[in-house]
N, C-alpha and C positions, 0 to 999 in steps of 0.2 A: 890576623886577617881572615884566615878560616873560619876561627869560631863567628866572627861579626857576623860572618856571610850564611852558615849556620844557623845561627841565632832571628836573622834576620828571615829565612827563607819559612823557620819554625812560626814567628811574629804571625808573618803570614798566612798560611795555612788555617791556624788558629782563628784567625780574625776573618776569614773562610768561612771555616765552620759555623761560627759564631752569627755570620749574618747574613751566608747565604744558604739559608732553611729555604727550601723548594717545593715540599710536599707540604700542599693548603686542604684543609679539608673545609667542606662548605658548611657543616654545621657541627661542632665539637661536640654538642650536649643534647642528648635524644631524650624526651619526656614518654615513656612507654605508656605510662598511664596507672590503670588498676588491671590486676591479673586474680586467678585465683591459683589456692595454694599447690604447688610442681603442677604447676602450668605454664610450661619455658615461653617465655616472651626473649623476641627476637629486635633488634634494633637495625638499623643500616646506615652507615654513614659513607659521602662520594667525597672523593679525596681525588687532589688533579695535580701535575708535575706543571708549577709557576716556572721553573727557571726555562733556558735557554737547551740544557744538553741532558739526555736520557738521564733515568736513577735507576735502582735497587731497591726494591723492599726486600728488606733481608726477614724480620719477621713478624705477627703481633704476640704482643708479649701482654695475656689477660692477668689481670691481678690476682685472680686467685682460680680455684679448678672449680668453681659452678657455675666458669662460663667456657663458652666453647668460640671461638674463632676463625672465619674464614674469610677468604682473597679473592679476588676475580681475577686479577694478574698479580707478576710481581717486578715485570721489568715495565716502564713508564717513558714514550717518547715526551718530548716537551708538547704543550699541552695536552695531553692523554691524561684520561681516568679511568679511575678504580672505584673498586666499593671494597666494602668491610662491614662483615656482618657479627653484630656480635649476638649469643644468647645466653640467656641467662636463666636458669635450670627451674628459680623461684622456688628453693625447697627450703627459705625461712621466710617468718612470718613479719609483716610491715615494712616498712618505708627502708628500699633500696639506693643505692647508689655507686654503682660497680662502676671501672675505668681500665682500659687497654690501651699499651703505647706501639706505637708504631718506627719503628726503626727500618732508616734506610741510609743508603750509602752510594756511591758516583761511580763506583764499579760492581759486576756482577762475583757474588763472593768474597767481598772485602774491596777495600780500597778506602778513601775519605768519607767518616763517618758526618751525619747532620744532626742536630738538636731533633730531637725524639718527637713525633706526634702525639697528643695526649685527647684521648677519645672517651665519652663517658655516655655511659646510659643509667634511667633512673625511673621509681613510681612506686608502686606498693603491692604487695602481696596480701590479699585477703584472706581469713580462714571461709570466708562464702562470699560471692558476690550477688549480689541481689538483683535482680531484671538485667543483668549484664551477658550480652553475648554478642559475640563476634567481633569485625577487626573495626578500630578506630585511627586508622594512621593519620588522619589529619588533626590539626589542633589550631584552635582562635582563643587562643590566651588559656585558661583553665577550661575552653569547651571541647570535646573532642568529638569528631564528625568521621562517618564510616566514609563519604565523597565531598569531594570538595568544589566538584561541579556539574550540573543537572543537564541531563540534554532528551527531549522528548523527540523519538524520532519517528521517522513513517507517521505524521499524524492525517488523519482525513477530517476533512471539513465536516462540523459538526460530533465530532469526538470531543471527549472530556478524559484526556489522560490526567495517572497522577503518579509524581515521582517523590520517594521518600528518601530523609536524609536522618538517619540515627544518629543520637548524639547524646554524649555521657558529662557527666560533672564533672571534674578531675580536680575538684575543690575542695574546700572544707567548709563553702559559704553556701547556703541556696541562691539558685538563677531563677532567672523569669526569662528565658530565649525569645524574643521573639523577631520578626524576620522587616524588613524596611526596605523601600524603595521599590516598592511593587508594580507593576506595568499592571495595565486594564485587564488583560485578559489572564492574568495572575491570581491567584486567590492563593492562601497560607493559614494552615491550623497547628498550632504547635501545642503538644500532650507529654507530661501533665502540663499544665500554665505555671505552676511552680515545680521546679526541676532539685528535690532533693542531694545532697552529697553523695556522691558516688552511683548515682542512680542513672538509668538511659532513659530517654525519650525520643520522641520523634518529633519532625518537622514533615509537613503533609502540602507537595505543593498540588493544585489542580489547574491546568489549562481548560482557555474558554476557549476552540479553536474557531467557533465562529467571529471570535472579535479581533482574530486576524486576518488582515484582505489580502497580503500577498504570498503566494506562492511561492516556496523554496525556502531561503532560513533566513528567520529572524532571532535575532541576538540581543540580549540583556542582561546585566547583570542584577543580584537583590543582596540584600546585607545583613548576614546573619547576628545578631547583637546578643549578648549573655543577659542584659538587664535592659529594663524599661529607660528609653532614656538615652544611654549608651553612644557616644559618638561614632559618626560612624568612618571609618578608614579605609584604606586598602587590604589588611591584612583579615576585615570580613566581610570580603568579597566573595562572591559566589557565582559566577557564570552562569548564563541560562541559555539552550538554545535551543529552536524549534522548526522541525522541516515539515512543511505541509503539502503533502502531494496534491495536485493537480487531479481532475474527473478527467478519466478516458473511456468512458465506458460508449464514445461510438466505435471503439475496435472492440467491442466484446462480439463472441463466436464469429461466424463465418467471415465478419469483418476485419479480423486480423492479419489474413491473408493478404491485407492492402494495406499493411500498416508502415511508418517505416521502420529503420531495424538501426544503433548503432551501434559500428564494433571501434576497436581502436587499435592499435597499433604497440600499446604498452599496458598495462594495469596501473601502472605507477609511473611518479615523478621523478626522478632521480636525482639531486641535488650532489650526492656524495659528501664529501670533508669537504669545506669552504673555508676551512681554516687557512689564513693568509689573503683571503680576496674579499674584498668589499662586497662583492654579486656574482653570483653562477644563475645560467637559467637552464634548463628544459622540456621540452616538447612531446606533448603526443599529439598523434594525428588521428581525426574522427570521421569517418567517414557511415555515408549513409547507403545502406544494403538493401534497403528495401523499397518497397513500391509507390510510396509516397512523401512528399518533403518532410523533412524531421526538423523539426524547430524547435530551437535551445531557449527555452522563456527566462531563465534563470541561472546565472551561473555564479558565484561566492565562493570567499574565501572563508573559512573558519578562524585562522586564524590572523594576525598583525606579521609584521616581518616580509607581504609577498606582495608581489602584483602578479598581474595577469591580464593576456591578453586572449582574443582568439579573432580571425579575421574574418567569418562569416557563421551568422545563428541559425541560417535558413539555408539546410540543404537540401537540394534537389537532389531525386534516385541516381545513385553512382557518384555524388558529387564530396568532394573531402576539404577538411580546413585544418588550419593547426593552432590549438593550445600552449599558449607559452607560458612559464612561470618563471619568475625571477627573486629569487630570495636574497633577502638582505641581511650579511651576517651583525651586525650589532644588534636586529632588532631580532633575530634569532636566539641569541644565546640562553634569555631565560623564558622561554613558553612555558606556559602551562598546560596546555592542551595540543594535542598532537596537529600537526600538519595538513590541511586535507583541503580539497576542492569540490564543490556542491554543484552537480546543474541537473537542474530538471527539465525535462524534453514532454516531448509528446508521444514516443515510443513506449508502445505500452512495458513491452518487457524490461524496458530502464527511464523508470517515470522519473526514480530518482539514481544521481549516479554519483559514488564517491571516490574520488580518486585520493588516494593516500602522496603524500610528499616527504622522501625520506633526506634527512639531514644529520647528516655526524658532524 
């Protein structure tokens, strides 16, 4: 009867182990790209505790010594993350593919071990790289891009800004990049027209800011494509965004002195961990200091996941309103671009104002 009970309590632990693996990492397999020769390239992978109850990471265990290893933590509440950085020295020549396991366990310093995480980085070591320089961390299939989202900002009416987006072949085919779904006041140059193996180029956006009417931010996205042709997806997506300040130039010199003025009550949003609640919101309060009503023409979200309220745009000298924001955690979890709220006033010294939104 012992041994059954024994046997039995062994069965299961086993079959524990076996299928309750906890530490998920969001992308096992990192494309580094092209380096050149002992030019350590670096990878980064975020890894998050799925189960119910804290873990351990006991240690990373890289496959060989020309790579090096590091943790951001090592103990993990249930949903908490980490990272894990690996690098790789690149002191041989061509097509790499190194792999680090990650081991952890239910207690701090031993206890019930789990099925090992298995993390891989890869790309090629060149003896020279030709027009290749700097960092490429994003990637749309074999293109690799130094940003993956464009944002022209402070622009004034009648400016022609332009923002550049580097971008490497990580192929062994030639491209032809070019860019799709262009808005009017958009324009796009892409050099060379044909984009050789292993080779960088550029992508050349220019704003027409006259052939925007409205003040504050306008948002769109365009579609970066490797070939003529090319379907186009979510995954060549590109963000675009643009804040166009407002004329105040009847408060220049002595007129300033009448101008209004807003201060607020926080710099930021505070959201905190929202982990477990559907909505959290938070407030600042604005109030106007100065001598003449300050009027909010414009007030926007950057990004999805918020609303916002505020209960008056027009305030009169001494008079105050408040700011609400409420975030939504499902539409939260995967942004791409950081949190923030846009309004543009009539205060000359906060034509435009950004308030940051911080979410864990």
């Amino acid at each position: 009867m012992r041994h059954r009970i024994k046997l039995t309590a062994l069965l299961f632990l086993l079959s524990f182990a076996a299928h309750g693996q906890r530490l998920v990492v969001d992308k096992p397999t990192v494309n580094c790209g092209k380096t050149s020769y002992q030019m350590p390239v670096t990878a980064t992978f975020e890894l998050q505790n799925k189960g119910p109850k804290p873990l351990f990471i006991e240690d990373v265990h890289p496959d060989c010594g020309c790579m090096k290893a590091s943790l951001s933590k090592t103990r993990l509440k249930a949903g908490e993350k980490c990272t894990v950085q690996l690098q790789y020295d690149a002191r041989m020549l061509g097509h790499f593919e190194k792999s680090a396991i990650v081991t952890y366990t239910a207690q701090e310093g031993g206890g019930m071990s789990f099925e090992p995480v298995l993390l891989k980085m890869k790309g090629v070591v060149l003896t020279e790289v030709k027009d290749f320089t700097g960092s490429y961390p994003y990637s749309m299939g074999d293109l690799l891009l130094d940003k993956e989202e464009v944002e022209f900002d402070d622009v004034n009416k009648g400016d022609k800004p332009q923002q550049v987006i580097h971008i490497v072949n990580n192929s062994d085919k030639t491209m032809t990049p070019n860019v799709q779904h262009l808005p009017s006041y958009l324009t796009a140059t892409v050099t060379p027209v044909q984009l050789l193996p292993e080779r960088t180029g550029k992508v050349v956006l220019t704003l027409n800011s006259e052939a925007i009417h409205d003040f504050g931010l306008t948002q769109t996205s365009v579609h970066l494509a490797s070939q003529l042709g090319e379907k186009v997806t979510q995954d060549t997506e590109i963000p675009i965004s643009v804040v166009l300040l407002p004329d105040l130039k009847d408060f220049d010199g002595n007129n300033r002195q009448y101008a209004p003025k807003m201060t607020f009550s926080a710099t930021s949003l505070e959201l905190g961990n929202i982990k477990g609640k559907k909505q959290k919101k938070a407030e600042v309060i604005i109030t106007n200091t100065g001598r003449l009503p300050l009027e909010i023409s414009s007030i926007q979200l950057f990004t999805s996941g918020l609303t916002l309220t505020v209960d008056k745009k027009v305030l009169q000298a001494g008079e105050h309103t408040k700011l609400k924001v409420v975030g939504d955690l499902a539409k939260l979890k995967n942004l791409r671009t950081k949190p923030r709220v846009l309004m543009i006033t009539n205060d000359p010294e906060h034509s435009k104002v950004v308030i940051p939104i911080h979410v864990r």
